[in-house]
C-alpha positions in Angstrom: 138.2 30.0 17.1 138.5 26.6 15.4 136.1 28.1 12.6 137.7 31.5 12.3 141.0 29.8 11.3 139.6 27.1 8.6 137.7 30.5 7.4 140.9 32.6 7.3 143.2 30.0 5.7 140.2 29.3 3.3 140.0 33.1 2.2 144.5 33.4 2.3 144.1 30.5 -0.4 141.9 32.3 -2.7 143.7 35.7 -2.2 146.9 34.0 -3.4 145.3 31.7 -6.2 144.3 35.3 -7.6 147.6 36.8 -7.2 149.3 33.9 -8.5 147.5 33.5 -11.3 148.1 37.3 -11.8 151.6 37.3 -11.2 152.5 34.6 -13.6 150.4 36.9 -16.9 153.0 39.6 -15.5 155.6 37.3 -15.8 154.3 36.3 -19.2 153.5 39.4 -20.4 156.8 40.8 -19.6 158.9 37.4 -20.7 156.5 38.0 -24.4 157.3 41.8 -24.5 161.2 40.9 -24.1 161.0 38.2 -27.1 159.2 40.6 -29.1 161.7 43.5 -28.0 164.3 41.5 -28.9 164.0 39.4 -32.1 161.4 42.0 -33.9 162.8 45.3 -32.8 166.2 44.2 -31.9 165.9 47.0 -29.0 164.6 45.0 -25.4 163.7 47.4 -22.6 166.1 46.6 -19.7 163.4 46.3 -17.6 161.7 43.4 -18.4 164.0 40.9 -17.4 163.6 42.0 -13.7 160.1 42.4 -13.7 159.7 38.6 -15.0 162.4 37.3 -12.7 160.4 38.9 -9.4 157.5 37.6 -10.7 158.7 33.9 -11.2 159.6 34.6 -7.2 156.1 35.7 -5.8 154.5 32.6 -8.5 156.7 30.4 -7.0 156.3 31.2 -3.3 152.7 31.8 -3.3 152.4 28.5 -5.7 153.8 27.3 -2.6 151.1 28.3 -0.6 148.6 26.8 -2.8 150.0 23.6 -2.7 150.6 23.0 0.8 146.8 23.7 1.7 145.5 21.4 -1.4 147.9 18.9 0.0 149.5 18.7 -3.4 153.1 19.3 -1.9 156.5 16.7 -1.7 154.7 15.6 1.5 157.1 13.5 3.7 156.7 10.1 5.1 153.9 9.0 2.6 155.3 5.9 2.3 156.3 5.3 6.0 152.9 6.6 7.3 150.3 6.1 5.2 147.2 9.1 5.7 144.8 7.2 7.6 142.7 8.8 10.5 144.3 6.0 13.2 147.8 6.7 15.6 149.8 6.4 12.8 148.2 9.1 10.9 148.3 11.2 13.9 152.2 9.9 14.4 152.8 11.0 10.8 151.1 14.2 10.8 152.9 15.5 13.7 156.0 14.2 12.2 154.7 16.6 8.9 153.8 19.3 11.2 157.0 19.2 13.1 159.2 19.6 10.2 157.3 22.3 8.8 157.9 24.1 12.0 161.2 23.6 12.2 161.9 25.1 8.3 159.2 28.0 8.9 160.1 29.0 12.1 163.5 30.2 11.5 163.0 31.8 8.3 160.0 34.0 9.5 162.3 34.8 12.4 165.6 35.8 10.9 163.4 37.6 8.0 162.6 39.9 10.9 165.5 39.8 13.3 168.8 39.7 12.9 171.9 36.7 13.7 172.7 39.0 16.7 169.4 40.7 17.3 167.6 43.3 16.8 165.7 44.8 13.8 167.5 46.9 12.0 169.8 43.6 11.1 167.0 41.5 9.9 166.7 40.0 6.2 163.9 42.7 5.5 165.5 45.5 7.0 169.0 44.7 5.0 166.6 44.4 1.9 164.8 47.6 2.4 168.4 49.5 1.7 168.9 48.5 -1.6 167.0 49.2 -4.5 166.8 47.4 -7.8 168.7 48.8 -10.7 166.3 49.1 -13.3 163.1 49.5 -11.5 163.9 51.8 -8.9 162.0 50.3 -6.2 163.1 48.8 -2.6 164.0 45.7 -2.8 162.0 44.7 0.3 158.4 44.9 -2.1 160.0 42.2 -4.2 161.3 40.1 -0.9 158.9 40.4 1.3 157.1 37.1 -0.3 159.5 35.1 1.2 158.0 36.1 5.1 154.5 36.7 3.3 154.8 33.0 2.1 155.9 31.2 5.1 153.1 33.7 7.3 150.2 31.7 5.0 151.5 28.6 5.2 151.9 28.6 8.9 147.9 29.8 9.1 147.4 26.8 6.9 149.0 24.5 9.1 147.3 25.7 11.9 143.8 25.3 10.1 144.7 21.3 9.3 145.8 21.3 13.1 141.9 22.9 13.9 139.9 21.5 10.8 138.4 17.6 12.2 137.8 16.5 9.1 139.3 13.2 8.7 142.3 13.2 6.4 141.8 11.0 2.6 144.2 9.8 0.4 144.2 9.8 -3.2 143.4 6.2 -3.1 140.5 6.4 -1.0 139.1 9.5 -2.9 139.3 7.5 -6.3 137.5 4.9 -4.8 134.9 7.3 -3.7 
């Protein structure tokens, strides 16, 4: 089980490093069609502007992703605890974990359910009512990152809980 999860989190980063990286040339695409549009033609399509801004969202969140399992995030108490394989580095990753939890946990939750229960009141459910102006589409394709992006970094964290390999710092790997 411990292997299945390293594996799965492994193969979640490298599905959202691709869809990252492809989400930010939309976004650049899009943000270079507008500029042209605009300056050359004088005539921008309406649509670009959305289709860059919901693309900075899904780079952003899935950027998100990305970081937290390279490590690369704000992580807290670095300077408390330093990331050494003793109690302390245990202390301090449980600290890490704990706070993750506690942001994640209630956002998946209330993406799905709503404040006074039930489904149909949930943050995806409200979304999937309302559609955006100019593309026409739900609004849920373009939210549902937010609940995609905490799902993937919760099957992150639970591969650092399962994966024994001892934690490095930066130090320590420039050393090396």
């Amino acid at each position: 089980m411990r292997r299945f999860i390293v594996t799965l989190s492994d193969s979640l980063h490298t599905v959202a490093r691709y869809a990252t990286i492809g989400a930010l040339c939309v976004m650049f695409l899009t943000v270079m069609t507008q500029v042209l549009a605009r300056y050359v033609f004088s005539s921008p399509p309406v649509w670009t502007e959305d289709v860059a801004r919901y693309m900075m969202v899904w780079t952003g969140l899935l950027g998100a992703t990305l970081s937290f399992k390279t490590r690369t995030d704000a992580v807290l108490l670095d300077s408390v605890f330093p990331d050494r394989p003793s109690v302390l580095g245990t202390l301090a990753e449980a600290i890490r974990s704990a706070a993750i939890l506690c942001f994640t946990l209630p956002v998946l939750y209330f993406c799905f359910i709503g404040l006074r229960g039930g489904f149909a009141k949930g943050y995806l459910a409200r979304q999937a009512g309302l559609t955006a102006d100019t593309l026409g589409i739900q609004m849920v394709w373009i939210v549902s990152a937010v609940p995609l992006a905490i799902t993937v970094i919760l099957i992150h964290l639970a591969a650092r809980w399962a994966d024994d390999t001892p934690i490095t710092t930066k130090s320590e790997t420039e050393i090396q």
